[in-house]
C-alpha positions as CSV (number, residue, x, y, z in Angstrom):
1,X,-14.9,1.3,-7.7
2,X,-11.3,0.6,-8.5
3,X,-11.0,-3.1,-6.9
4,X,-7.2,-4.3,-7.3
5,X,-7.4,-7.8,-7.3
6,X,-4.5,-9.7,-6.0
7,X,-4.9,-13.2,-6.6
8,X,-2.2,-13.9,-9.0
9,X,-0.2,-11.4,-7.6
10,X,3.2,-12.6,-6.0
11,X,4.7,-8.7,-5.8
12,X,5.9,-8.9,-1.6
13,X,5.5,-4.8,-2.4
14,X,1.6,-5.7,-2.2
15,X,1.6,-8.5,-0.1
16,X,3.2,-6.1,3.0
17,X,0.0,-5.0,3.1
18,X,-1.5,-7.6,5.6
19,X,1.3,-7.2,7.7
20,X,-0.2,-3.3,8.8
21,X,-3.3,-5.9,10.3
22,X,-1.0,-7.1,13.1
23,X,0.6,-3.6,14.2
24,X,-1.5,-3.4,17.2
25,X,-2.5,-6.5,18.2
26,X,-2.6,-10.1,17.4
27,X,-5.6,-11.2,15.4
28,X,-7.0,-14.9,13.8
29,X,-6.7,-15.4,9.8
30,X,-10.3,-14.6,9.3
31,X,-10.4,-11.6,11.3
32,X,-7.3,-10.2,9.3
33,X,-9.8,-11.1,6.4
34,X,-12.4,-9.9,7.6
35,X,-10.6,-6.1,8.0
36,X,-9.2,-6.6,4.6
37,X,-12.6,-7.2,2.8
38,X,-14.3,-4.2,4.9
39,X,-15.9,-1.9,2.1
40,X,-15.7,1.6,4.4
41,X,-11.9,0.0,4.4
42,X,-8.8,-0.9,2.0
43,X,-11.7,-3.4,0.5
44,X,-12.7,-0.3,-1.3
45,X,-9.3,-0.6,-3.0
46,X,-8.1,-3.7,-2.7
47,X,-9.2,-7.8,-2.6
48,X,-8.1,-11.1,-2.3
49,X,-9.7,-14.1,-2.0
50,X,-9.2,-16.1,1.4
51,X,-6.8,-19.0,0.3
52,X,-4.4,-16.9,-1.4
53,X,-4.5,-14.6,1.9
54,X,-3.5,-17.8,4.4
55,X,-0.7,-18.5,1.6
56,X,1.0,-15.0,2.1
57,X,0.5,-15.4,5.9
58,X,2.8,-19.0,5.5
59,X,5.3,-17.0,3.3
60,X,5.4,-14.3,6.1
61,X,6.2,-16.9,8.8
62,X,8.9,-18.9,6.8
63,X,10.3,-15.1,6.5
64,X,9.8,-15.0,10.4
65,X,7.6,-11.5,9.7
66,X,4.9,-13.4,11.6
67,X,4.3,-16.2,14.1
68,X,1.6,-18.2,15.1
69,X,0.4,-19.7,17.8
70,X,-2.8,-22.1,18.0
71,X,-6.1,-21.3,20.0
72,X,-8.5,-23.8,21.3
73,X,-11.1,-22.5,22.2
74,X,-13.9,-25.7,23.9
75,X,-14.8,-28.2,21.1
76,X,-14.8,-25.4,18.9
77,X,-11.8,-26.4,15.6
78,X,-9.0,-24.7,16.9
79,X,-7.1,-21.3,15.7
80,X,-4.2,-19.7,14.6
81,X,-3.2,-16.4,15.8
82,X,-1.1,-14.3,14.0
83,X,1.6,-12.3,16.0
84,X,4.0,-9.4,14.0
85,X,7.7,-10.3,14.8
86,X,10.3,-7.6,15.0
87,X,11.4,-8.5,11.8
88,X,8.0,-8.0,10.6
89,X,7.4,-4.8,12.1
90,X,10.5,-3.0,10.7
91,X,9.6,-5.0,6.9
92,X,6.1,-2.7,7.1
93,X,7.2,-0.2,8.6
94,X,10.3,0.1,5.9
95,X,7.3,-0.6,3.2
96,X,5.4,2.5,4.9
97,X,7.9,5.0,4.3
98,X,9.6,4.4,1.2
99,X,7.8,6.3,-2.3
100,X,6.0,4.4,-4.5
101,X,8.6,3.9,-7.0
102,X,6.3,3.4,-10.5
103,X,3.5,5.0,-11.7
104,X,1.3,2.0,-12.1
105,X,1.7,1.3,-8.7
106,X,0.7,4.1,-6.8
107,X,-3.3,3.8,-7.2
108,X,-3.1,1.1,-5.0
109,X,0.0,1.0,-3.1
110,X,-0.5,4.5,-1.9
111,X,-4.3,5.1,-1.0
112,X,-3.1,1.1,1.2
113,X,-0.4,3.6,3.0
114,X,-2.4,6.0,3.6
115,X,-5.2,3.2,5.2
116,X,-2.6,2.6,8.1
117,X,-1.0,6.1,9.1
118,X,-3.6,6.4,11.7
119,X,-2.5,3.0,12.9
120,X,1.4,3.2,12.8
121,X,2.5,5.4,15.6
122,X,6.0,5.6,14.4
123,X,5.2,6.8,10.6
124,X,4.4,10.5,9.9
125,X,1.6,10.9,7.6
126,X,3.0,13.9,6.2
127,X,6.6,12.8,5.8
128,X,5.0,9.8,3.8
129,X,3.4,12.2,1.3
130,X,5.8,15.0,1.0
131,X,8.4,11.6,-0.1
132,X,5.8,10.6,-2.6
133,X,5.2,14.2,-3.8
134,X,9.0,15.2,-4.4
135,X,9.0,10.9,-6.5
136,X,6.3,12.3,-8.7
137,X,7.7,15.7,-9.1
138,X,10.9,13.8,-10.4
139,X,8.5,11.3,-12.5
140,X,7.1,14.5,-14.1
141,X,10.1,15.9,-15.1
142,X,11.8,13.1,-16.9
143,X,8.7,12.5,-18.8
144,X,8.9,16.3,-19.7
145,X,12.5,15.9,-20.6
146,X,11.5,13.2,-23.0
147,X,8.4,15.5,-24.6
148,X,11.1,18.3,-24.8
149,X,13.6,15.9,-26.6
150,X,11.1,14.3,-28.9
151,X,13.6,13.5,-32.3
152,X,11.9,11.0,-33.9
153,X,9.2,9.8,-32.0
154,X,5.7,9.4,-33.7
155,X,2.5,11.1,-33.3
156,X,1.1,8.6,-31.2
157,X,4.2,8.8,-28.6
158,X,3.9,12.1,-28.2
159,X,0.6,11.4,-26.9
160,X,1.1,8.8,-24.5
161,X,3.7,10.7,-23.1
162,X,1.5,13.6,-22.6
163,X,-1.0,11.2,-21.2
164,X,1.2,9.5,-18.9
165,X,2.4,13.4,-17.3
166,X,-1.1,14.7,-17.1
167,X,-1.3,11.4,-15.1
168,X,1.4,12.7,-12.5
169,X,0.7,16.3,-12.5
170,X,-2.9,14.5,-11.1
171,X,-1.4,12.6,-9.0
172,X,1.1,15.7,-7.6
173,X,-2.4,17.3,-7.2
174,X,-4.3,15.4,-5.0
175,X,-1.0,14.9,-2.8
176,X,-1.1,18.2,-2.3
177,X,-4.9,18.3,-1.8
178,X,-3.8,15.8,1.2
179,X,-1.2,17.6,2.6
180,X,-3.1,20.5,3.1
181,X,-6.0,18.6,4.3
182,X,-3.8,16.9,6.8
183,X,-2.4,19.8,8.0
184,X,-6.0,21.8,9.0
185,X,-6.8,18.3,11.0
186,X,-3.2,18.6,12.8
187,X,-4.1,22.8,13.8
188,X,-7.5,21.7,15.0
């Protein structure tokens, strides 16, 4: 299982991630938790521990992405509950559509996009794959550009280049392996 593990992670790129929680409906820290650390879930792919969770949620409300508003619910200890704002609606949502931009981020960033096209009304899950496609397909051919221009570079380069495109012709693979499979559930 490849677990990304976001503890000591302050990339927002990452972080946006909890915000896709709130698209439908307000929900209490621990639920949001509760989602995120659900194994048939992004907890297949992704972790963090609780405290570190509740800080990003206090980032996202200084950044007014979220507010909150506290329950009381009998002599239970009250609760917050976390609403999306506008601002943190079009901050996802802009998250959602734009390409993974490196390499070492798309593992993770993109099987977390993929998590909440069913839940985003307004994002195409198509359109989101064909981006990424064509940003690999332009990753792939820089990295042949430098194989084909290789003055002077060692043995070892030369490898590590060709590992790092067999990397992105995989990854330009499976997207298409998920375009086609998206399109025979959209004819059904």
């Amino acid at each position: 299982m490849n677990i990304q593990y976001v503890n000591n992670m302050s990339d927002e790129n990452i972080e946006l991630v909890l915000l896709g929680f709130l698209i439908n409906k307000p929900k209490h820290g621990y639920e949001i938790f509760k989602e995120v650390s659900n194994p048939n879930g992004i907890g297949n792919v992704y972790r963090i521990k609780i405290g570190k969770m509740y800080s990003i949620l206090k980032k996202f409300e200084e950044k007014d992405y979220i507010f909150s508003k506290t329950i009381h619910e009998g002599k239970r200890p009250p609760k917050n509950l976390f609403n999306l704002t506008k601002k943190g609606e079009i901050a996802f949502e802009s998250w959602m559509v734009n390409p993974i931009t490196h390499g070492r981020d798309f593992r993770i960033l993109f099987l977390l996009k993929l998590f909440f096209i069913k839940s985003s009304k307004k994002i195409n899950g198509l359109t989101l794959i064909s981006s990424q496609k064509i940003e690999c397909e332009e990753w792939a051919k820089r990295i042949k550009l430098l194989i084909i221009n290789e003055n002077g570079i060692t043995e070892y380069q030369r490898i590590v280049k060709q590992y790092r495109l067999s990397q992105v012709e995989g990854y330009i693979n499976w997207l298409d392996w998920c375009e086609r499979t998206v399109n025979e559930k959209n004819n059904i």
